[in-house]
C-alpha positions as CSV (number, residue, x, y, z in Angstrom):
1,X,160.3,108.2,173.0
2,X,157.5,105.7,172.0
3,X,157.5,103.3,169.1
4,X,155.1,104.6,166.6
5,X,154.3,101.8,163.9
6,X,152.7,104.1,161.5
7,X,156.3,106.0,161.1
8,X,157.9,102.4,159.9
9,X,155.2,102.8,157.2
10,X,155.6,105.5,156.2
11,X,159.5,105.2,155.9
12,X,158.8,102.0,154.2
13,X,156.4,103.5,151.3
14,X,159.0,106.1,150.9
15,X,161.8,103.9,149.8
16,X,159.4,101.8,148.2
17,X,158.0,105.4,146.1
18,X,161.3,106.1,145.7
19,X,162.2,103.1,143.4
20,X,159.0,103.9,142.0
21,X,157.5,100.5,142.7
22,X,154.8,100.0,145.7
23,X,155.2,96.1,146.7
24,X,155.2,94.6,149.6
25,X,158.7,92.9,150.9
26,X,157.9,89.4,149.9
27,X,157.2,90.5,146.0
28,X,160.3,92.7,146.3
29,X,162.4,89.9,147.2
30,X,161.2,87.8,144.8
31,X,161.7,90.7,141.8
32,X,165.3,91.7,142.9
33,X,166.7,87.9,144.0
34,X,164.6,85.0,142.3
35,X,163.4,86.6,139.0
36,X,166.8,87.1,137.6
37,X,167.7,83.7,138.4
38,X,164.3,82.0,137.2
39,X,165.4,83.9,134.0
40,X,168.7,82.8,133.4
41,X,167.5,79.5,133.9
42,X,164.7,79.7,131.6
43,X,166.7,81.2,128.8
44,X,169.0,78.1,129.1
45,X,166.7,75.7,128.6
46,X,165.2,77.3,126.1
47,X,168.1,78.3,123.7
48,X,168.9,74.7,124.8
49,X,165.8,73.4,123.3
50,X,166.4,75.7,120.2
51,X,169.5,75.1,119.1
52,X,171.6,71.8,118.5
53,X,174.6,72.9,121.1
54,X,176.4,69.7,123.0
55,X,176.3,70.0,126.7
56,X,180.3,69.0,126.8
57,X,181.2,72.2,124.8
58,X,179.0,73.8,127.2
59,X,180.2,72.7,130.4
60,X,184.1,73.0,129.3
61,X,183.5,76.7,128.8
62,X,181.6,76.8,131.7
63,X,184.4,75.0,134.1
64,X,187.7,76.4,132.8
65,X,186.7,79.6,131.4
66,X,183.7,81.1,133.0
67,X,184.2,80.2,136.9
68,X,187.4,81.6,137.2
69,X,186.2,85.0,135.5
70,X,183.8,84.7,137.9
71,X,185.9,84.4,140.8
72,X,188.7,86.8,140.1
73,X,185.9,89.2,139.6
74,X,184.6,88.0,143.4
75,X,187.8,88.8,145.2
76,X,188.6,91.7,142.8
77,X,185.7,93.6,144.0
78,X,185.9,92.7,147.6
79,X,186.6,95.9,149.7
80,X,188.8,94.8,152.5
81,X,189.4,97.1,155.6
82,X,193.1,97.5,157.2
83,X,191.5,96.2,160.4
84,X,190.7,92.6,158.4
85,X,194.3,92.1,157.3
């Protein structure tokens, strides 16, 4: 069987049509991985800017409240096989 680049295309729009999107990988990326965090960022600084918040209260919540949520959520919603163990 010979490779046949056009079919890889054609695959490709296909997922890509079916999210109802058309971009190419590099935008894709970019929308689904670096947006959200370019966001999150931004909205920090900017309620930051905004408001009179102090950083300490901020980076207590962050550091004893916040991480560990964030972890226990982590290896809660790890799927681990029998074969792992």
């Amino acid at each position: 069987m010979r490779y046949n680049p056009a079919a890889r295309w054609i695959v490709l729009y296909v997922a890509r049509r079916h999210e109802g999107i058309l971009f190419p990988d590099n935008i894709m990326v970019f929308i689904k991985i670096l947006l959200p965090v370019f966001l999150i960022a931004g909205s920090g600084y900017a309620v930051a800017k905004l408001t009179n918040i102090k950083p300490t209260g901020l980076v207590k919540l962050v550091f004893y409240v916040l991480s560990p949520c964030l972890i226990f959520y982590s290896l809660y919603s790890q799927q681990v096989s029998e074969q792992s163990i």
